[in-house]
NULUMRO-478386 format. One line per field, with one value per residue (C-alpha): x, y negated, z; residue number from 1. Coordinates in nm, 4 decimals. Last residue first. Layout:
! NULUMRO-478386
c1 = X|...
c2 = Y|...
c3 = Z|...
num = NUM|...
This chain:
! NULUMRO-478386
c1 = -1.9523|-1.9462|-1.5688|-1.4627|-1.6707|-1.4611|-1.1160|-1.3007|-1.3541|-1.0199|-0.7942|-0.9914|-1.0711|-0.7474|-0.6540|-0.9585|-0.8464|-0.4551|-0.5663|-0.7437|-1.1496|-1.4070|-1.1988|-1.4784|-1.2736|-1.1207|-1.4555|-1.6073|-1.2623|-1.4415|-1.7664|-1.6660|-1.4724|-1.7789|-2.0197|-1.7605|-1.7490|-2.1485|-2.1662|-1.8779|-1.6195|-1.2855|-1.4718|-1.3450|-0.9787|-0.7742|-0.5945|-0.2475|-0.1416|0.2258|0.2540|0.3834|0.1060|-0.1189|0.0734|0.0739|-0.2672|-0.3632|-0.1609|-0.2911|-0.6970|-0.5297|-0.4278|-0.7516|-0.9583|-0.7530|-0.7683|-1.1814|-1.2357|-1.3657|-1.2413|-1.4326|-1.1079|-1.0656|-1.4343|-1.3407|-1.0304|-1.2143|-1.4607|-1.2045|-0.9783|-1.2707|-1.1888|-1.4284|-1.3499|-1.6718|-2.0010|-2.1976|-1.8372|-1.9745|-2.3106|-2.4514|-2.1189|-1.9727|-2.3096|-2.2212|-1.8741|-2.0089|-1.7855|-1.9432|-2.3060|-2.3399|-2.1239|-2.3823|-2.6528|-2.4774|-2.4118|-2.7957|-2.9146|-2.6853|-2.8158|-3.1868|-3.3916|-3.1830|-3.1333|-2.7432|-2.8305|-2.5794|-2.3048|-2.2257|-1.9474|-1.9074|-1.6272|-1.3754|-1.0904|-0.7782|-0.6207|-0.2731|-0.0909|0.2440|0.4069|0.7092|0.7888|1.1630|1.0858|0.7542|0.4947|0.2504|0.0860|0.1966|-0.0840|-0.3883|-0.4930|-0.7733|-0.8215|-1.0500|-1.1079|-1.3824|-1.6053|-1.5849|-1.9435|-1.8740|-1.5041|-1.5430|-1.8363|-1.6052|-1.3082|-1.5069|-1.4185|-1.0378|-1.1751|-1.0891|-0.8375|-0.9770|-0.7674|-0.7755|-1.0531|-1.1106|-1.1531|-1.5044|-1.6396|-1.4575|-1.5884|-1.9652|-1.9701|-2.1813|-1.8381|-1.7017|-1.9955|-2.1638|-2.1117|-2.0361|-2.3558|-2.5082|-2.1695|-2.2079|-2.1397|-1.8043|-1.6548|-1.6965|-1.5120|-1.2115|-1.1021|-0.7411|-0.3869|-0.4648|-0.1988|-0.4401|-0.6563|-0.4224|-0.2502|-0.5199|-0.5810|-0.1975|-0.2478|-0.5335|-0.3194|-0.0127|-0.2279|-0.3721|0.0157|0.1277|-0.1366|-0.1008|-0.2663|-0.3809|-0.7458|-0.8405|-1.0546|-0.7721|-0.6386|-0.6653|-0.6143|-0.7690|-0.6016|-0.3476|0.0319|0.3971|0.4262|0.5314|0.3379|0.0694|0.0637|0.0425|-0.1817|-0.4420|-0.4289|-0.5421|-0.8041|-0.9248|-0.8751|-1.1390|-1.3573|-1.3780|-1.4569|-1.1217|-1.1401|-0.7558|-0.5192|-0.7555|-0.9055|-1.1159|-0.8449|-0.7066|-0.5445|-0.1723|-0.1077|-0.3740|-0.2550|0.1391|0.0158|-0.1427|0.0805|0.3645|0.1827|0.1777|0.4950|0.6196|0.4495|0.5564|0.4479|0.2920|0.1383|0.3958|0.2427|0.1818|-0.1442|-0.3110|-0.1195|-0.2780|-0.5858|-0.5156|-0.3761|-0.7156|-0.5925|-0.6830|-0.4818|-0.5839|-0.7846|-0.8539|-1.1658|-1.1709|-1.4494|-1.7569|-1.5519|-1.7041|-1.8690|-1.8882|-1.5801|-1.5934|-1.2330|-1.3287|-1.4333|-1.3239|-1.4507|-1.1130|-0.9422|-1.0599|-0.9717|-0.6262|-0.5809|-0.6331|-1.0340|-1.0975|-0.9791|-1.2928|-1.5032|-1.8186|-2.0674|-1.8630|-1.6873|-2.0416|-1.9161|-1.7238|-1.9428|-2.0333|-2.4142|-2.4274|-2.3928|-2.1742|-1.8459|-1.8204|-1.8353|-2.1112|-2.3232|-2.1963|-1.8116|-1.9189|-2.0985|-1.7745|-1.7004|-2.0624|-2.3282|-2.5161|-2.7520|-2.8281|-3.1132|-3.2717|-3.2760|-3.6277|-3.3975|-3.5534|-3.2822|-3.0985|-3.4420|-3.4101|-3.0588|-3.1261|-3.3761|-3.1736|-2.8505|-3.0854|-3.2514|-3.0084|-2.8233|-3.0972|-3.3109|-3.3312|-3.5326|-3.5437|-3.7372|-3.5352|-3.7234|-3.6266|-3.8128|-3.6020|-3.2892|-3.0826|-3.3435|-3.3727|-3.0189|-3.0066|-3.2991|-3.1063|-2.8559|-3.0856|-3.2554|-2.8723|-2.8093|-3.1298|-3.0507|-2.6816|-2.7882|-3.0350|-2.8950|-2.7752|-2.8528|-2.8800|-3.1239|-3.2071|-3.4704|-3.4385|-3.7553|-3.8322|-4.0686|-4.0872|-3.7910|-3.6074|-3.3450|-3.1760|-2.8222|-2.7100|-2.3081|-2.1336|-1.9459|-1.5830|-1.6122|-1.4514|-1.2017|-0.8682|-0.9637|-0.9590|-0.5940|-0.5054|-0.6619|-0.5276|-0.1558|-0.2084|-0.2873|-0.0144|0.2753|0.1827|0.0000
c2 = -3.7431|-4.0305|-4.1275|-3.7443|-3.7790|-4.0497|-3.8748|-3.5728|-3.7395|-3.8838|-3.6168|-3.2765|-3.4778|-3.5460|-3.1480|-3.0470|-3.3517|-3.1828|-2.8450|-2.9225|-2.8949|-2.6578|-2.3295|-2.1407|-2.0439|-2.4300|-2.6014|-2.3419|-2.4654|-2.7971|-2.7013|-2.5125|-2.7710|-2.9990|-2.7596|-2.6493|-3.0968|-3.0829|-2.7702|-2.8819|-2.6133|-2.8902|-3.1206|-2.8961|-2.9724|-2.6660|-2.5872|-2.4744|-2.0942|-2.1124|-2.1547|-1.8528|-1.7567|-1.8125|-1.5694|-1.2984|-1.3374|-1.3490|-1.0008|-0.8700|-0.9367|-0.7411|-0.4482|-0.4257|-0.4556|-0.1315|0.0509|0.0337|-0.0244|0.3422|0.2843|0.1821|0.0046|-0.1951|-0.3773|-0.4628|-0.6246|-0.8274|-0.9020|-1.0452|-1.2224|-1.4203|-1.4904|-1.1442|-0.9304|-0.9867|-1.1503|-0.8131|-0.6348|-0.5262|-0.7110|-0.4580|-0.3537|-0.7470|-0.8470|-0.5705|-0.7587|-1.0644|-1.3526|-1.4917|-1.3980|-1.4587|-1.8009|-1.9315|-1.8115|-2.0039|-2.2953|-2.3150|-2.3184|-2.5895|-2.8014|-2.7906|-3.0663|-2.9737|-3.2643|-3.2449|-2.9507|-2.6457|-2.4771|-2.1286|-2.0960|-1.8576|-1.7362|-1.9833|-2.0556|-1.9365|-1.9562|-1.8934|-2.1375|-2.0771|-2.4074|-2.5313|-2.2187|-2.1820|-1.8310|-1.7960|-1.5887|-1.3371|-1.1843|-0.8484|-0.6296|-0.4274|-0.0690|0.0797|0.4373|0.5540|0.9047|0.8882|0.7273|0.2908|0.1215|0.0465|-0.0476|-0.3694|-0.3997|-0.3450|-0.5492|-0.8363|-1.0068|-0.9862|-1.2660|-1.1956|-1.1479|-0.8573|-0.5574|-0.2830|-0.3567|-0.0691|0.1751|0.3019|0.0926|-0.1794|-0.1518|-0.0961|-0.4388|-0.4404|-0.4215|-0.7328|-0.9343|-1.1198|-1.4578|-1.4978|-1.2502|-0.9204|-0.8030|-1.0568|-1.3322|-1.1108|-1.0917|-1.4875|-1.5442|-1.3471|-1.0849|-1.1318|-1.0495|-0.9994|-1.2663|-1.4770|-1.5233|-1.5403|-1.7771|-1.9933|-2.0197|-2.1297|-2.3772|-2.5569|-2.5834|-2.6679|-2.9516|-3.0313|-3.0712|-3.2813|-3.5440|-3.5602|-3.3482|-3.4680|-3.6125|-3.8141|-3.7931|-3.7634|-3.5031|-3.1597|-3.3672|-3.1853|-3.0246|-2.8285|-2.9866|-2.8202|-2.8604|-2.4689|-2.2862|-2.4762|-2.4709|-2.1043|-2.0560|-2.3268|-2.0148|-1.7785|-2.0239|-2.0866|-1.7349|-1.6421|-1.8959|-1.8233|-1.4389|-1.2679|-0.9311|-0.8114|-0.6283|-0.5779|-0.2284|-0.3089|-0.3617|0.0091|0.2216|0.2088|-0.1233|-0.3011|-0.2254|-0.3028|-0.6302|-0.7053|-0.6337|-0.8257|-1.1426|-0.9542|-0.8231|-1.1731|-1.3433|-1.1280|-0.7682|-0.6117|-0.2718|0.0074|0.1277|0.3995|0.2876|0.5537|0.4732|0.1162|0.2579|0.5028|0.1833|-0.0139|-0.3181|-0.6190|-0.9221|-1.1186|-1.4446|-1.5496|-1.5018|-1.5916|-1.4885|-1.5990|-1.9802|-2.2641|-2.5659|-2.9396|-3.0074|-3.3900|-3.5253|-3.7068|-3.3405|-3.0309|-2.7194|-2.6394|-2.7304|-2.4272|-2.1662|-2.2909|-2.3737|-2.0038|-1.8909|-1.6634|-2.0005|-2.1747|-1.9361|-2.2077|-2.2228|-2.4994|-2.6425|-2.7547|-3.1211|-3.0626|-2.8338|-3.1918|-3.1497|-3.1536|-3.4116|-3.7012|-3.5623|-3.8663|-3.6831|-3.4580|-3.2965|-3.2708|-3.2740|-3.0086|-2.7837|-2.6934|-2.4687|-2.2847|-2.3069|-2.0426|-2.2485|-2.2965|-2.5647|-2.5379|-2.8757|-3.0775|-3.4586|-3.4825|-3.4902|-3.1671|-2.9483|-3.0877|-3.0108|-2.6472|-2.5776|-2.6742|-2.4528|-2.1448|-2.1672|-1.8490|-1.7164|-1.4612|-1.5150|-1.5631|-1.7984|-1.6264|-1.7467|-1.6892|-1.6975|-1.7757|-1.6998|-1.3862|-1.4163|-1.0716|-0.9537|-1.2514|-1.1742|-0.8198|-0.8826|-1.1555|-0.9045|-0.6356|-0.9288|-1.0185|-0.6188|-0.5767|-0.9189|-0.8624|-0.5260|-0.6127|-0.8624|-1.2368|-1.6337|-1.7826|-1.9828|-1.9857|-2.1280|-2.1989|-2.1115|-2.1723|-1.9920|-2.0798|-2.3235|-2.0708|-1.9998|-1.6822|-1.6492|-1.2957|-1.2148|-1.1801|-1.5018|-1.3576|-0.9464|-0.9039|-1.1233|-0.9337|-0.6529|-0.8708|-1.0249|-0.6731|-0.5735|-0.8732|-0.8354|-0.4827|-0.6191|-0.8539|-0.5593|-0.3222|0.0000
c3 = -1.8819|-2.0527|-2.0276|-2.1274|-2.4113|-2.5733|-2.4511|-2.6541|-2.9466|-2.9761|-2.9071|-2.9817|-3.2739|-3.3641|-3.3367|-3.5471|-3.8314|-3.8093|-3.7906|-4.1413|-4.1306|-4.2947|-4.2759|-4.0694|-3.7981|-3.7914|-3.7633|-3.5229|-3.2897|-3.2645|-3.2130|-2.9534|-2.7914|-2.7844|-2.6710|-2.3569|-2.3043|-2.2987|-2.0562|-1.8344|-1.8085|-1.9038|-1.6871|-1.3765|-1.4264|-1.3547|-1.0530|-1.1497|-1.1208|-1.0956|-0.7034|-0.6211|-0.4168|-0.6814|-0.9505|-0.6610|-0.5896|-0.9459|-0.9905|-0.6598|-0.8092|-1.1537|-0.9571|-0.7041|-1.0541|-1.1975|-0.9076|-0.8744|-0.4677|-0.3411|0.0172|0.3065|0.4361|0.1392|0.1153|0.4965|0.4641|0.1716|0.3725|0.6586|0.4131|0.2522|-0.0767|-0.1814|-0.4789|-0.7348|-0.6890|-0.6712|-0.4751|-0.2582|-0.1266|0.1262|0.3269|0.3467|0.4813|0.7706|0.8064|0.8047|0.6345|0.3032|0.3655|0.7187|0.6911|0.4270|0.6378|0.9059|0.6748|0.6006|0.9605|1.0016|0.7185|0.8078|0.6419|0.3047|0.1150|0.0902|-0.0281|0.1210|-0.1533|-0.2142|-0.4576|-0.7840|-0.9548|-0.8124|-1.0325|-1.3051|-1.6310|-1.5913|-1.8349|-1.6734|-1.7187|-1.8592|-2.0276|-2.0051|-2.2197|-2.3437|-2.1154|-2.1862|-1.8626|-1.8602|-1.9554|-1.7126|-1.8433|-2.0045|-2.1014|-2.3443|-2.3710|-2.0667|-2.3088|-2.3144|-2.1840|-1.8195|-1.8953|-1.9974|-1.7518|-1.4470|-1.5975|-1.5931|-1.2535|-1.4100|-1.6629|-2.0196|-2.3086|-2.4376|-2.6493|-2.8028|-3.1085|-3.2929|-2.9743|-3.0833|-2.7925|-2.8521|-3.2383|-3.1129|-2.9665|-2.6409|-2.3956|-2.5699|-2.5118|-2.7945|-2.8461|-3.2514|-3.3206|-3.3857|-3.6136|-3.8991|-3.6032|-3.4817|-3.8568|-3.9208|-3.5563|-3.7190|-3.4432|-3.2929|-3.3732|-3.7083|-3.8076|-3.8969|-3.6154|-3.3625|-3.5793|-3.6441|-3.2366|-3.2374|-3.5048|-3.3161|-2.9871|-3.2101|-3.3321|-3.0115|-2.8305|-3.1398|-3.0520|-2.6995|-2.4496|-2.1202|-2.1945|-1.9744|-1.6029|-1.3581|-1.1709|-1.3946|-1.6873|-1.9897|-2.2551|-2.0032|-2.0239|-1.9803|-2.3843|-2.4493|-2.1548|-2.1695|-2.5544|-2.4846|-2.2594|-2.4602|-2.7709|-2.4797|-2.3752|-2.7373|-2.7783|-2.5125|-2.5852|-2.9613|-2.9009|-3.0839|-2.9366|-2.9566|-3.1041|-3.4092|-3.5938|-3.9485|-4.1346|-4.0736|-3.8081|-3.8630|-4.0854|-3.9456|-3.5939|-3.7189|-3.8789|-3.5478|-3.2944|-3.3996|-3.2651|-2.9125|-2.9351|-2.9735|-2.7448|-2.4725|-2.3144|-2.5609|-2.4913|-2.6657|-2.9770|-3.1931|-3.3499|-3.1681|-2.8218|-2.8566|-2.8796|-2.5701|-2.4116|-2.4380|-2.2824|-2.0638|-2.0696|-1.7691|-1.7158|-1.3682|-1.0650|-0.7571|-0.4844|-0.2799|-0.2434|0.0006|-0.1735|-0.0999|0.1124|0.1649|0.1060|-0.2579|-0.3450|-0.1793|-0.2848|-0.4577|-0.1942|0.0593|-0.1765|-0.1856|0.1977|0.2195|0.3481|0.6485|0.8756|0.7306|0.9820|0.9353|1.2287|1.4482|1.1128|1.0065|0.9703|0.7079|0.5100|0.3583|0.2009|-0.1511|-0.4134|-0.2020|-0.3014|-0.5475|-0.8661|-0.7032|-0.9370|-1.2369|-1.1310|-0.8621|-1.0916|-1.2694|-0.9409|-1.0488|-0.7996|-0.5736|-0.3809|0.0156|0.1514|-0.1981|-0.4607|-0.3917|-0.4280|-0.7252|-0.9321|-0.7198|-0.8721|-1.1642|-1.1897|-1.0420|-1.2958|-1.5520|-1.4685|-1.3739|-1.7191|-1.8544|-1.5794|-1.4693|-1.1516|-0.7691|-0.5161|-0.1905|0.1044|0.4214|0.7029|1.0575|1.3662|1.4748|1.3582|1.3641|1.1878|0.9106|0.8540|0.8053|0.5614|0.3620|0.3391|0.1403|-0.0859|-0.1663|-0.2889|-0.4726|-0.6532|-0.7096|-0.8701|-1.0360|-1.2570|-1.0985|-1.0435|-0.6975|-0.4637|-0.1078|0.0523|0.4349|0.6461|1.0227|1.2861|1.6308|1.7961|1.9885|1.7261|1.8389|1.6748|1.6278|1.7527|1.4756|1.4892|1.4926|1.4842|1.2017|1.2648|1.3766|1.1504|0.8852|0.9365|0.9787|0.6153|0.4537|0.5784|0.4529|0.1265|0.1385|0.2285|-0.0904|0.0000
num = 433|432|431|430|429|428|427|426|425|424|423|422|421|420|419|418|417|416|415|414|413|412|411|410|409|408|407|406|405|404|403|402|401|400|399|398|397|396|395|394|393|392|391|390|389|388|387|386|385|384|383|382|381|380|379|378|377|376|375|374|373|372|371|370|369|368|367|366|365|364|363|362|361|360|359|358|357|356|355|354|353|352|351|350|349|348|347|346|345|344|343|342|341|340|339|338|337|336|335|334|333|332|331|330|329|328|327|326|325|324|323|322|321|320|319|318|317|316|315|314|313|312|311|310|309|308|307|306|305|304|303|302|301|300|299|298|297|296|295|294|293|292|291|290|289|288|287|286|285|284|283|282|281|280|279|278|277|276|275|274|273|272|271|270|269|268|267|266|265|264|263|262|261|260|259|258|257|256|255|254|253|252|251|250|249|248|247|246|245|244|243|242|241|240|239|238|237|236|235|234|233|232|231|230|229|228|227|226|225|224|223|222|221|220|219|218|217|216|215|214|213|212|211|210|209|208|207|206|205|204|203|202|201|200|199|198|197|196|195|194|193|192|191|190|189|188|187|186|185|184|183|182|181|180|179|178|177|176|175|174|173|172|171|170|169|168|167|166|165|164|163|162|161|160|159|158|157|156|155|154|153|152|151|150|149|148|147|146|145|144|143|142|141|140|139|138|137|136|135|134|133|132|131|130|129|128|127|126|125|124|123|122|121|120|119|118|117|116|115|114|113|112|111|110|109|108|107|106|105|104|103|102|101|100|99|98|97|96|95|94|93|92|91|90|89|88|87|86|85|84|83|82|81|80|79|78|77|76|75|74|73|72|71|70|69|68|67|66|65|64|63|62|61|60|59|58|57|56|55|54|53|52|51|50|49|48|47|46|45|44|43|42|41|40|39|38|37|36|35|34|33|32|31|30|29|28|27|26|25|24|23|22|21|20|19|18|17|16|15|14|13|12|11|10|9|8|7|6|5|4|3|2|1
């Protein structure tokens, strides 16, 4: 067992039984409503804890308010617009630039330090709920892009799994060449290689596209155009699925587990969260084996271009009539070791220490998402993965880039025009968002 993961399972033993004992509100009956997006299984697994909690408080009621991704977003922002938002809400980190550019959005967990076990969270996890010094959100789990291979596809095409640039972009003559024009490297969805293609520059010009401190647009001119021509070259090369190919094949945004040529073993590759690696796998026969890649890295790189942030945060209204009752369910849910039990891992690895100590000790934890959560770890420890900026994940600005990159797939703009606009027009939308 490496020596971090047992400092995580002592640290957890040590607090599992920190604010477990039930709180007994004596003031008659009282309801907080709770909201969060999910499929069944985070649904039958939340409704479960919720339970626990309503039994070990007597009086209080927690009405649940739960759904799919799609409408949750607008709901919740006409919810938060007329000042009706839930007392506790599942949010996105990107959220907090929407809703709380000042750190005035939601309630500040601040001043619920007596009911909050902050010390199960790094100084990491803690920051990036923090927002003009109010802390606005508290971490479920973290989440970061890893290379993710098929290595009995790889082994097919008689090959080693890259482990640099170079190997990668040699991959995908040498696929083509050994299995075919129809078998890639990699899954080319846009966002995925418009974050891989970002790695890269990252790594090359020391600079993300957007500020991560500071509301402007950090890449220069030359920086866009080798961000555009990097993206090309994934593309062209083989490397990476043409975005043309994955529309005629049930659509540009399909997941990677639902297309027939990952599950075939065509495409080898997936350049994707580490919180993902569950459904990856869920639809690949037992022949199929996948294992975790290097993280590709040029030599002197300036900066590692990890890709990384909170999953999903919990976050209290700063209308809600009861604010402390909130952060307690908030703590229940984050920190109890019996909560721990119920959810799993339904919003992926814990940040907590102690429900993460305790998701380890039962045993049955997936190896391959343990070794990619340790490879984060290790990357965030170290200091190389930077915080991102959260505009760069705002709905409007994720449209805009999209758009952009569209352009190039489809061969109706020149890198340098798709690379100016990534300048221009997105400094301009920066300033309205």
């Amino acid at each position: 067992m490496p020596a971090s993961r047992r400092l995580v399972l002592a640290a957890g033993a040590a607090a599992v039984t920190t604010f477990a004992a039930p709180w007994v509100h004596a003031q008659g009956s009282r309801t907080l409503r709770f909201a969060w997006w999910g499929g069944a299984a985070r649904h039958s697994a939340t409704l479960a804890a919720l339970r626990l909690f309503e039994q070990r408080h007597p009086g209080v009621r927690v009405k649940a308010e739960y759904m799919g991704f799609n409408g949750y977003l607008e709901r919740l922002t006409t919810q938060i617009a007329g000042r009706a938002e839930p007392d506790l809400m599942q949010i996105n980190w990107a959220w907090l630039a929407m809703f709380s550019k000042r750190g005035n959005g939601f309630a500040d967990l601040n001043a619920q330090q007596s009911v909050l076990q902050l010390d199960q969270f790094g100084a990491d996890d803690l920051a990036y709920g923090q927002v003009q010094g109010k802390l606005n959100a508290l971490p479920l789990s973290f989440s970061a892009r890893v290379m993710l291979w098929n290595e009995s596809a790889f082994r097919r095409a008689g090959l080693a799994l890259p482990r640099n640039w170079d190997e990668l972009f040699a991959a995908g003559p040498a696929f083509r060449r050994a299995l075919g024009d129809g078998a890639f490297p990699l899954d080319g969805e846009l966002y995925d290689m418009m974050l891989l293609a970002q790695t890269w520059v990252q790594q090359r010009h020391g600079t993300p596209y957007v500020d991560p401190l500071n509301r402007r647009i950090a890449m220069n001119e030359a920086a866009a155009l080798d961000w555009v021509r990097t993206y090309r070259r994934l593309v062209n090369e083989h490397v990476c699925t043409p975005l043309p190919l994955r529309a005629s094949l049930g659509g540009a945004e399909k997941p990677t587990e639902q297309q027939p040529d990952w599950v075939k073993g065509r495409w080898a590759g997936n350049y994707t969260w580490d919180a993902l690696i569950g459904l990856r796998a869920s639809t690949l026969p037992p022949s199929e084996k996948l294992a975790l890649g290097a993280f590709p890295t040029l030599p002197g790189a300036l900066d590692s271009g990890l890709f990384g942030r909170p999953t999903l945060m919990y976050a209290v209204g700063r209308s809600s009539p009861q604010p402390e009752l909130a952060a307690r369910l908030m703590n229940f849910l984050l920190c109890d070791p019996e909560a721990a039990k119920i959810l799993g891992r339904t919003r992926g690895l814990p940040s907590a220490r102690s429900s993460l100590a305790v998701l380890q000790a039962s045993g049955g934890l997936p190896p391959l998402e343990l070794a990619a959560h340790d490879q984060i770890q290790a990357q965030r420890l170290a200091g190389r993965l930077r915080r991102p900026a959260p505009l760069f994940e705002h709905a409007r600005f994720l449209k805009f880039m999209r758009e952009v990159f569209e352009t190039v797939a489809y061969g109706k703009t020149s890198d340098l025009d798709a690379a100016r606009r990534l300048v221009n027009e997105g400094q301009a939308l920066l300033q309205r968002l």
